[in-house]
C-alpha positions in Angstrom: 0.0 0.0 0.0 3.1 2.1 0.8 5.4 3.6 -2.1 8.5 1.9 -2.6 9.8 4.6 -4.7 9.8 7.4 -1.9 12.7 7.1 0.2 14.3 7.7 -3.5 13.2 10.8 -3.5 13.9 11.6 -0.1 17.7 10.9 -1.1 17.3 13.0 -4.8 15.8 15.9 -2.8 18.6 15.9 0.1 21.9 15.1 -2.7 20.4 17.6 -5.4 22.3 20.3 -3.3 25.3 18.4 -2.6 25.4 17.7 -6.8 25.0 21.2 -7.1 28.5 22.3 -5.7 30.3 20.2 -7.2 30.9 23.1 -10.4 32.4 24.6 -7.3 35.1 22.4 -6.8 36.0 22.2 -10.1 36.6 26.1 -10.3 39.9 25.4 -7.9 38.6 27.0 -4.9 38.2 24.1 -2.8 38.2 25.8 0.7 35.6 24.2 2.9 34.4 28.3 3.7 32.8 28.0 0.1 31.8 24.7 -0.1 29.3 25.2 3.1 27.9 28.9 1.7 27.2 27.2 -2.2 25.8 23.9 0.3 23.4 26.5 2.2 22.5 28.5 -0.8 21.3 25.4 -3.0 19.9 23.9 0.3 17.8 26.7 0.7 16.6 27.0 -2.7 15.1 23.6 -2.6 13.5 24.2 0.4 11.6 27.3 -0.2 10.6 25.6 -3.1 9.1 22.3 -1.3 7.3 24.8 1.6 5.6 25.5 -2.3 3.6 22.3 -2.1 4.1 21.2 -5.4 1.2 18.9 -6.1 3.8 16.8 -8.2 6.3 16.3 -5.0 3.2 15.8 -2.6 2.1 12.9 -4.6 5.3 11.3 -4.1 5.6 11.8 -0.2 3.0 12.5 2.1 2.6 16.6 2.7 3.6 15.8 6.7 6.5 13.9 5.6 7.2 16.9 2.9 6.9 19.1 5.7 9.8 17.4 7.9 12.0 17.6 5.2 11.3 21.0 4.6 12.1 21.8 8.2 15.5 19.6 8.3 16.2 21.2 4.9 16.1 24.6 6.5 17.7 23.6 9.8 20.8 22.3 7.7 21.3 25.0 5.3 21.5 27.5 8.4 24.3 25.6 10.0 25.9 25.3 6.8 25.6 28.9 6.2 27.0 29.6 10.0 29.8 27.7 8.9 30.5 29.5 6.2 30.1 32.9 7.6 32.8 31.8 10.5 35.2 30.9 8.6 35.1 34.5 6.1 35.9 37.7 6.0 33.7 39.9 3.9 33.7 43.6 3.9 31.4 45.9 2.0 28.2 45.8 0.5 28.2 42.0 0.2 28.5 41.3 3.5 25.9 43.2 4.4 23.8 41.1 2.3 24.9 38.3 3.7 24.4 38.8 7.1 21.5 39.9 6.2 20.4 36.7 4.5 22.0 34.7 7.4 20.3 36.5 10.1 16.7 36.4 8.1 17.5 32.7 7.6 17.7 31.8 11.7 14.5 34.3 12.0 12.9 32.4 9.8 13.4 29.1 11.0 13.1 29.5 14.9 9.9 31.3 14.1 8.6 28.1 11.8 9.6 25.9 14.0 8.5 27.2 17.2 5.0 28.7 15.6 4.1 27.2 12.7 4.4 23.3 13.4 2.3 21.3 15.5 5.0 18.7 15.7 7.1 20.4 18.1 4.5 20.5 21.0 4.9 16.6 21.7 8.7 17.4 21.9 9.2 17.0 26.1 9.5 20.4 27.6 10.3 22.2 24.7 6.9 21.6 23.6 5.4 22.5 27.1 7.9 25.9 27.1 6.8 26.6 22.8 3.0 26.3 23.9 3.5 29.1 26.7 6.0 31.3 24.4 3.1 31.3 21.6 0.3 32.3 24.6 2.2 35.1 25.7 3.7 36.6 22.3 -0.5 36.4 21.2 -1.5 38.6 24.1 0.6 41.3 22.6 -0.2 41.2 19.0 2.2 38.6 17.7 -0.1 36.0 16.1 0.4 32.8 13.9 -0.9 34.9 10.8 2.1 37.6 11.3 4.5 34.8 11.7 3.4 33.1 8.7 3.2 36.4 6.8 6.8 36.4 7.9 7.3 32.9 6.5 6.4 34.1 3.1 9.1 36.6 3.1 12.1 33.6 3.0 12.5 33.8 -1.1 14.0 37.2 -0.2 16.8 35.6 1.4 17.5 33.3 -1.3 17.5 37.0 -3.6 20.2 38.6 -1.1 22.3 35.6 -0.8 22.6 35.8 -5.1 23.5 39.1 -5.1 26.1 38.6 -2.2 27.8 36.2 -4.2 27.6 37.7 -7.2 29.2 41.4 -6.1 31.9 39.4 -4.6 35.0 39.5 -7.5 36.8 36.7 -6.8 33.6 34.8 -8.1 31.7 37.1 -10.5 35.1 36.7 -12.9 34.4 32.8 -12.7 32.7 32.3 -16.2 31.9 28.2 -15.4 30.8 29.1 -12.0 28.3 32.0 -12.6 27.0 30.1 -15.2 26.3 27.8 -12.9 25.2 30.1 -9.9 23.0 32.4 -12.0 22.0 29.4 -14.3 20.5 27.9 -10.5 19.2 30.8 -9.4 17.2 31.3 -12.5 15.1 27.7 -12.0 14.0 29.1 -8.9 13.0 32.1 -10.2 11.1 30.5 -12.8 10.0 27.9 -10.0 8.6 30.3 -7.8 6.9 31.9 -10.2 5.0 29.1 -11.5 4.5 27.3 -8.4 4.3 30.6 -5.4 2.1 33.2 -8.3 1.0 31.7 -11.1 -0.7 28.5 -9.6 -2.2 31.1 -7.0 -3.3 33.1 -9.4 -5.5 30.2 -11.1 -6.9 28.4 -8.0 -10.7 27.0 -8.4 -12.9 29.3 -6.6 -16.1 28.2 -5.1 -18.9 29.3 -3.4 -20.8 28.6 0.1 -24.1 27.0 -0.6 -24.2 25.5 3.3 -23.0 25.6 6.6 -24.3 22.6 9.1 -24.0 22.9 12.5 -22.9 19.0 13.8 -21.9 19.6 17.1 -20.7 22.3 19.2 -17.5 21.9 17.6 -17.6 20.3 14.4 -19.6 21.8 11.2 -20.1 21.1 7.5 -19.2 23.4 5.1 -20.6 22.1 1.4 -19.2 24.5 -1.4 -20.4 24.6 -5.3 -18.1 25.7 -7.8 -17.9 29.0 -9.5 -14.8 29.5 -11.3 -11.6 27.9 -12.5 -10.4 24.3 -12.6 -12.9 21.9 -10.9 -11.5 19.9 -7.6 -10.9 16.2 -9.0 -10.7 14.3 -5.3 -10.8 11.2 -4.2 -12.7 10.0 -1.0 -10.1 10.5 1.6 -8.3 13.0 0.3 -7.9 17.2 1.3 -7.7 20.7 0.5 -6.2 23.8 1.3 -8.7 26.9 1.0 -8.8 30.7 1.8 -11.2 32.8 2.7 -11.9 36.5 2.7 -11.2 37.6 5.9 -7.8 35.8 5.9 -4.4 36.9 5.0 -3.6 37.0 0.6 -1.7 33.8 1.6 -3.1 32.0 4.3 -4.9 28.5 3.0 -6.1 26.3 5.6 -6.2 22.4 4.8 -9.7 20.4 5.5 -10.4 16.8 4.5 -13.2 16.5 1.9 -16.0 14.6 3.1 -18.3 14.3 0.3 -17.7 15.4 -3.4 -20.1 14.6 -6.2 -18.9 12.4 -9.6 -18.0 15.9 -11.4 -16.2 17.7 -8.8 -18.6 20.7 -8.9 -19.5 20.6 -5.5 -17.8 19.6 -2.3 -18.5 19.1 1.6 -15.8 19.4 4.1 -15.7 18.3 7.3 -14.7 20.9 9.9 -13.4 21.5 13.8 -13.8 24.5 15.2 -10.2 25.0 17.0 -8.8 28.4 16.0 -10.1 31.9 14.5 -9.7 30.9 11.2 -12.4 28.0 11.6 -14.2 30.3 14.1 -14.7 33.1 11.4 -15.4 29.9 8.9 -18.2 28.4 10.4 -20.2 31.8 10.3 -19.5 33.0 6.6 -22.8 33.8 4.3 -24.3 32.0 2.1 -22.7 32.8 -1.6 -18.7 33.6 0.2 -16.2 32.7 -2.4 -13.7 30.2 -1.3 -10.5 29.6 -3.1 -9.4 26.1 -3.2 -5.8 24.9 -3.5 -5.0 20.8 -3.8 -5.9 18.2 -3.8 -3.4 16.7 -1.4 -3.4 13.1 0.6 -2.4 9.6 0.2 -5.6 8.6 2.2 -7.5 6.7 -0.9 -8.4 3.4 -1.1 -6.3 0.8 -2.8 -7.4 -0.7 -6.3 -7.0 -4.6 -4.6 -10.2 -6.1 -2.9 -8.1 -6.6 0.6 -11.0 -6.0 3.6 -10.2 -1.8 5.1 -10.0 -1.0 8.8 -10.6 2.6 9.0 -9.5 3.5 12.6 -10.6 7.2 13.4 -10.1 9.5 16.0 -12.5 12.8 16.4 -12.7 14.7 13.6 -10.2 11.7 11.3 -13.4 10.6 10.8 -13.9 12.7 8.0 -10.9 11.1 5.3 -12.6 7.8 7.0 -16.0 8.2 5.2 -14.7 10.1 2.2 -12.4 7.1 1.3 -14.9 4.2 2.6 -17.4 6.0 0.1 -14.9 5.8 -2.5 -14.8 1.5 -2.5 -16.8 -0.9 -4.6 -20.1 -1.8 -2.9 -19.5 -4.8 -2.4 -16.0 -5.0 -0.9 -15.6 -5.5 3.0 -14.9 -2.7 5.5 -14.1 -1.6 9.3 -15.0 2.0 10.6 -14.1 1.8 14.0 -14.2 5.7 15.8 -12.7 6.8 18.4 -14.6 9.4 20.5 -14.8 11.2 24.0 -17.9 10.5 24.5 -21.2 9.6 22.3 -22.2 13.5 22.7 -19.2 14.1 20.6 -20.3 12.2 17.4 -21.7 13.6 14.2 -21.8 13.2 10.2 -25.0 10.7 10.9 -26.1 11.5 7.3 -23.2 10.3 6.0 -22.4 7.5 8.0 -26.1 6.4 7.4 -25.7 6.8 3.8 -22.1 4.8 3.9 -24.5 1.8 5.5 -27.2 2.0 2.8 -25.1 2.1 0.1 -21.9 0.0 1.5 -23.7 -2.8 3.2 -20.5 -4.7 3.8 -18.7 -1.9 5.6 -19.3 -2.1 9.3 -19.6 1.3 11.4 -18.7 0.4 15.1 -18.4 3.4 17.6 -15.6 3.3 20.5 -16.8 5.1 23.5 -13.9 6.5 25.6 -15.5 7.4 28.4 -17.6 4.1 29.0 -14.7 1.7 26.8 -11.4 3.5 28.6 -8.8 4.2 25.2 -8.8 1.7 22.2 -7.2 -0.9 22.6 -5.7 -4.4 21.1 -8.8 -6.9 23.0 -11.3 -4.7 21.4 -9.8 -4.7 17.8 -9.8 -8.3 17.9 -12.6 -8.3 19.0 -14.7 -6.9 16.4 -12.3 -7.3 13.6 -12.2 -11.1 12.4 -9.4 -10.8 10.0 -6.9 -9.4 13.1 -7.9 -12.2 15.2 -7.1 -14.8 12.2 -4.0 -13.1 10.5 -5.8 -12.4 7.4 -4.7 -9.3 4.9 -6.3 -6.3 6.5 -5.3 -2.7 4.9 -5.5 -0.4 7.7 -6.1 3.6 7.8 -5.3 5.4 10.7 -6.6 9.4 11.3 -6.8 11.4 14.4 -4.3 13.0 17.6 -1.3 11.9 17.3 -1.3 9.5 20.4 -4.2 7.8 19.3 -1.9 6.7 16.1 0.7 5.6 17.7 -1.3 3.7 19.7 -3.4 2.0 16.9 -0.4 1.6 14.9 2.1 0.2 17.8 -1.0 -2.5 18.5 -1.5 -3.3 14.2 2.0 -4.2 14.4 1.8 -6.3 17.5 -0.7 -8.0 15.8 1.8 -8.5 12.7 0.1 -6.2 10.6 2.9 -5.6 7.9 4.0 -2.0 8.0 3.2 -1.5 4.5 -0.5 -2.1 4.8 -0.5 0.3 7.9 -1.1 4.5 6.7 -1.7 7.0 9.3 -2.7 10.5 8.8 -2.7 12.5 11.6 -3.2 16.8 12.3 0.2 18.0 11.8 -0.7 21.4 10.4 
């Protein structure tokens, strides 16, 4: 069920920069000072590009594995870039721009790190000491929308960086390098422009036909289409959207729920958490939404293997989308995963899934009569577990739950490659 081909990527994406210097080395200056700044600088360009979300790269590696490598990308290419700044000494205009770029680089990275992953939060005690930093730095005025506008700003560095280089003589007289450097520097240019403006530019926009009101929490928010390419998702699968009162370049992502055979019309299933989905879940009627995707690896494979769908909260959502998605007649587990029975919702949909998939069983896990999920009751209520038998298992919800779920599949020799989790990292 897993990709073989994706840890090749991971290695293509992490030695591009590495192939990169190697013009470097060739021009005679071999000094380790330049080897690290030309390491950073190509490092960097790659990464700004991935924090793109090319739909191309995200079919290739799940978007929360993307992100990692987008992080370690950037983590790297600063230490490679303090390397090379301690061991020169650059006077003038250029170093200026370089300090500059080095100094934006750390600013940008502490702040992404720290503000704009969820990931760091189960760290021990950093997490604990990052949650407290972000409460106080939001009661005066520094929110997650000003960091990420912040975020944005990173190509600029990749921009001072060039022209560092390139107002430094010892290099700009180095016909084979430049051609190289500025040769580099112009893919991401054009890279940017296609993937950061122009595919911006062009997003589907669609309109609000429906907000329902599930639980205190959790809403429905069904959109038609009005302009631009139509959504082509799969049950399972997400989006990224904006709305008007957000920033130009703040998109949200939100599983799809339902989506009809043409793509002209959409539900997504929502949690109310933040002010983003708090300013959501009371738009009018006839709002435009723009729509950026789709992304996700949650689909259902094309074998007739039974699915166990494990979800927890609001995972339930990519659970019915791709559950919807198999043959009618192919075998199924929904087991979710909820506080309590006052917390469950989509009852349309999970009524429909019965009607229309009567071989896809929908079993509800009450944590506070049950206690947390456990091994006794998978077996329990999932024959193939207890005999050994092929079972393709999704996973979606907090983090602990899928580690959980996960750490008891494999106890239960559930091969790791029928095992795919897809938790809220964002």
């Amino acid at each position: 069920m897993k990709n073989k081909t994706r840890p090749v990527v991971y290695l293509l994406l992490c030695a591009l920069p590495v192939v990169m210097t190697l013009p470097l080395l060739v021009t005679g200056h071999t000094k380790m000072k330049y080897f690290f700044g030309e390491l950073a600088y190509c490092l960097f360009i790659v990464d700004v590009l991935l924090g793109l979300r090319p739909e191309w790269i995200e079919r290739l590696i799940e978007l929360k594995k993307l992100y990692c490598l987008h992080g370690l990308l950037a983590i790297i290419a600063v230490i490679g870039a303090a390397c090379h700044i301690e061991m020169s000494h650059l006077h003038g205009f250029a170093a200026l721009l370089g300090w500059g770029a080095f100094y934006g680089a750390i600013a940008t990275v502490i702040l992404a790190v720290g503000f704009l992953t969820s990931q760091v939060l189960h760290v021990p005690f950093l997490g604990n000491w990052i949650g407290m930093l972000r409460k106080r730095l939001a009661q005066i005025g520094i929110t997650r929308e000003m960091v990420l506008l912040v975020h944005m700003l990173s190509p600029l560095i990749v921009v001072m960086v060039f022209f560092h280089v390139v107002l430094i003589h010892k290099f700009n007289r180095l016909v084979w390098f430049m051609v190289f450097f500025c040769g580099y520097f112009a893919l991401f240019i054009l890279g940017y422009a296609y993937w950061g403006i122009y595919q911006r530019l062009i997003v589907a926009r669609y309109t609000v036909t429906r907000i329902k009101r599930e639980t205190a929490t959790v809403f429905k928010l069904t959109l038609k289409h009005a302009k631009g390419d139509i959504i082509t998702a799969q049950g399972g699968q997400f989006v990224f959207i904006h709305a008007p009162f957000a920033m130009p370049n703040e998109y949200h992502p939100f599983s799809v729920l339902q989506i009809n055979h043409d793509g002209t019309e959409l539900t997504l299933g929502i949690k109310q958490v933040g002010d983003f989905t708090t300013k959501l879940a009371h738009v009018a009627p006839g709002t435009q939404i723009k729509i950026r995707g789709v992304y996700g690896h949650f689909t259902a494979p094309t074998d007739d293997t039974p699915i166990l769908a494990v979800a927890g909260g609001i995972g339930i959502t990519p659970c019915v989308g791709m559950l919807q998605s198999l043959p009618h007649n192919q075998t199924g587990y929904l087991i979710w995963s909820v506080r309590s029975r006052e917390d469950a919702c989509f009852s349309e949909e999970l009524t429909q899934l019965r009607v229309t998939h009567p071989h896809v069983q929908v079993i509800l896990h009450d944590d506070s009569e049950l206690g947390y999920l456990d091994k006794e009751f998978l077996i329990r209520q999932i024959p193939e577990l207890k005999q050994q038998r092929p079972l393709n298992c999704f996973i979606c919800g907090p983090a602990p739950m899928m580690t959980s779920v996960e750490q008891q599949l494999k106890a239960m020799q559930v091969p790791d490659r029928r095992i795919l989790d897809e938790g809220f990292i964002f």
